[in-house]
C-alpha positions as a Python dict, from the first residue, in 0.01 Angstrom:
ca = {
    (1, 'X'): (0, 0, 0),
    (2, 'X'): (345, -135, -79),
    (3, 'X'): (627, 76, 47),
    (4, 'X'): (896, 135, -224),
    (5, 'X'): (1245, -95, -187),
    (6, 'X'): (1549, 97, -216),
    (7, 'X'): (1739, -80, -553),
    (8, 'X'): (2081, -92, -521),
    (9, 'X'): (2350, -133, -788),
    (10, 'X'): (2676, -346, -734),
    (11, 'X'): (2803, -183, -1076),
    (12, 'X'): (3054, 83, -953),
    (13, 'X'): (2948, 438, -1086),
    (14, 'X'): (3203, 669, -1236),
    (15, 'X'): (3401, 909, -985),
    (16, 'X'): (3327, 1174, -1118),
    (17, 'X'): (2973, 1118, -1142),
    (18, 'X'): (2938, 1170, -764),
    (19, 'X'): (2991, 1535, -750),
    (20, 'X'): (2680, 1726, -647),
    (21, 'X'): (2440, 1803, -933),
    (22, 'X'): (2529, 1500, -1105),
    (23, 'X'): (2356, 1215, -1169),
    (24, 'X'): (2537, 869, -1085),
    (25, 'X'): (2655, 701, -1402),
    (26, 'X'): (2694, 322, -1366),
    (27, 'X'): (2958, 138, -1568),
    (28, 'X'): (2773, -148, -1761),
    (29, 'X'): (2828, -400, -1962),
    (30, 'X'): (2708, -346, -2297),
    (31, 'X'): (2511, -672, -2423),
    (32, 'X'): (2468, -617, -2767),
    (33, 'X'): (2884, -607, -2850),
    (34, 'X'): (2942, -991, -2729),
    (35, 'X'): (2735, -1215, -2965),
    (36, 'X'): (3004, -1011, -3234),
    (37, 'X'): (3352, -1062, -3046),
    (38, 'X'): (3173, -1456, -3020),
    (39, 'X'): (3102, -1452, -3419),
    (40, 'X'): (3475, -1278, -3465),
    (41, 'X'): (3659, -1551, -3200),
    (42, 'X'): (3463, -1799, -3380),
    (43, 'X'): (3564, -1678, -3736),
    (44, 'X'): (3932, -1638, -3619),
    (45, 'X'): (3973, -1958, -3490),
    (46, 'X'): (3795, -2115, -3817),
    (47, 'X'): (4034, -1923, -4022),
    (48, 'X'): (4334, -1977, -3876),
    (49, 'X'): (4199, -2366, -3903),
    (50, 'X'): (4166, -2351, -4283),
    (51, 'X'): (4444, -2123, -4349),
    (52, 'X'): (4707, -2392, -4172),
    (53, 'X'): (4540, -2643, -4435),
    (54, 'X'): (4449, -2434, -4732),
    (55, 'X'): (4749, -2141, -4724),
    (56, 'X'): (5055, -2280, -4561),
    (57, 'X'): (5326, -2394, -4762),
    (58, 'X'): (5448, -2728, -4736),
    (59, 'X'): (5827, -2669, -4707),
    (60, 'X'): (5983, -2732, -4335),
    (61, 'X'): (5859, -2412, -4207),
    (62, 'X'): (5503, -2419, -4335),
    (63, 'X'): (5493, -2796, -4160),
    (64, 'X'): (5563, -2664, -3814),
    (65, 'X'): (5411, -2274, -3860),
    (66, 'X'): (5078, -2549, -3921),
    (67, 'X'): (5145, -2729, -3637),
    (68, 'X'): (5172, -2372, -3414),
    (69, 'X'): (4886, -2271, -3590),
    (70, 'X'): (4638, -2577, -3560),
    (71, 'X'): (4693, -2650, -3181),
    (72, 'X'): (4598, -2219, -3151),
    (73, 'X'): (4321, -2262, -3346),
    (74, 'X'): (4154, -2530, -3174),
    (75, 'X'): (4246, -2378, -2858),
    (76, 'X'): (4037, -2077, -2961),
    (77, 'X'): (3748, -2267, -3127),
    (78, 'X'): (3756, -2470, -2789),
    (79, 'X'): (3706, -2153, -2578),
    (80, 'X'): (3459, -1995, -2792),
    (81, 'X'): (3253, -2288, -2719),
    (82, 'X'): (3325, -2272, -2340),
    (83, 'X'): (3172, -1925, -2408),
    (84, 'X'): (2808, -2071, -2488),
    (85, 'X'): (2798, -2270, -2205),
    (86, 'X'): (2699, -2168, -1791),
    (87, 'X'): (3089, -2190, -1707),
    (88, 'X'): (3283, -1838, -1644),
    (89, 'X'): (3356, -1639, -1922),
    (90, 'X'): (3656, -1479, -1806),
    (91, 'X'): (3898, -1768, -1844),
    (92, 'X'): (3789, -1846, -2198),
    (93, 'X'): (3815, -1469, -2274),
    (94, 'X'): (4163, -1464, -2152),
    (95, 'X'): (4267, -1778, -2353),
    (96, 'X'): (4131, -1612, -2647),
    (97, 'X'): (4328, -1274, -2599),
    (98, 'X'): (4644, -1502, -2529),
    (99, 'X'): (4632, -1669, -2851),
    (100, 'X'): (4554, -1287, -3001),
    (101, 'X'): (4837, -1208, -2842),
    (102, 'X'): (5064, -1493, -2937),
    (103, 'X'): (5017, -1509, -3295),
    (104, 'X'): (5088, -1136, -3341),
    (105, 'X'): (5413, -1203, -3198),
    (106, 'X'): (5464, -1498, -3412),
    (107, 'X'): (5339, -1359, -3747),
    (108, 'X'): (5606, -999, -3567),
    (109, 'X'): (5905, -1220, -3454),
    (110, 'X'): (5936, -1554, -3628),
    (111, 'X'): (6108, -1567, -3998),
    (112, 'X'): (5777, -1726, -4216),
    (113, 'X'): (5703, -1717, -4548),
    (114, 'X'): (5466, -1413, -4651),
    (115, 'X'): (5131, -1637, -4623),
    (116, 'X'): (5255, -1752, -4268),
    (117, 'X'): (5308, -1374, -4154),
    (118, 'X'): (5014, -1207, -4324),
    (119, 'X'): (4753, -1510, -4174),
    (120, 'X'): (4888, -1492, -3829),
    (121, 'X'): (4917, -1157, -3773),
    (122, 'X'): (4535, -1108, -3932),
    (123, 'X'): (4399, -1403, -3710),
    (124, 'X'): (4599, -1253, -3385),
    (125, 'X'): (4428, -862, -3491),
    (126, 'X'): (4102, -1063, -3493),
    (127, 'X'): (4072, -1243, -3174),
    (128, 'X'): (4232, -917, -3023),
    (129, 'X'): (3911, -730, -3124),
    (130, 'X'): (3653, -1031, -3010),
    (131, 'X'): (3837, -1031, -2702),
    (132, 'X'): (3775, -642, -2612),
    (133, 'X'): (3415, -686, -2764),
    (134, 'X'): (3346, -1022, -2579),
    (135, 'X'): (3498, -870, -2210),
    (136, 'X'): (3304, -493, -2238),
    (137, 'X'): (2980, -700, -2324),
    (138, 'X'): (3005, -1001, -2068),
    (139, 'X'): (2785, -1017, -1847),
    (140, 'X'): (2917, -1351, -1648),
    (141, 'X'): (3246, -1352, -1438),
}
């Protein structure tokens, strides 16, 4: 007869959760939310891509807001991939929130034309969100 193993968790449980009379809560990832914030990094990226070709004007400012915008959204489509591969996930993550980050200040800050604003500050909204869906639903460091 096999004697039962004692199965530890290295997920750190909630503090309150260790009162007496309370069952131990563990704080998990949540697996099903990632394949989305991939699909919504992915569709950012891909947007921002045809937006810079498709939406931009082609006066002096639309020429360098496309620049600005191309190199970001290769950057992101480049780190989505790094996502699907066996490398960590939290670097790619954080380049993805960066550029979330950075183009909401851009589309905030810089003096565009109304397409330049309203596509940067909807692609920077958009990785925001795949970046809290990808990092509570990663389970890789």
């Amino acid at each position: 007869m096999a004697t039962p193993v004692q199965r530890t968790s290295h997920v750190p449980t909630h503090p309150a959760a260790t009162e007496p009379g309370l069952e131990p809560t563990a704080a998990e990832p949540v697996p099903v939310v990632a394949p989305l914030g991939w699909l919504l990094a992915l569709s950012g990226g891909v947007g921002l891509l045809l937006a810079t070709w498709l939406v931009y004007p082609t006066d002096y400012d639309g020429m360098w807001a496309g620049y600005v915008g191309s190199i970001v959204g290769t950057v992101v489509l480049l780190a989505a991939m790094v996502l699907r591969t066996s490398f960590p996930a939290r670097p790619a993550i954080g380049v993805i929130g960066l550029s979330g980050v950075l183009l909401v200040m851009l589309g905030v800050f810089r003096d565009s034309s109304h397409a330049v604003l309203v596509t940067e500050l909807a692609a920077g909204i958009v990785l925001l969100l795949a970046t809290g869906l990808l990092a509570a639903g990663s389970q890789r460091d």
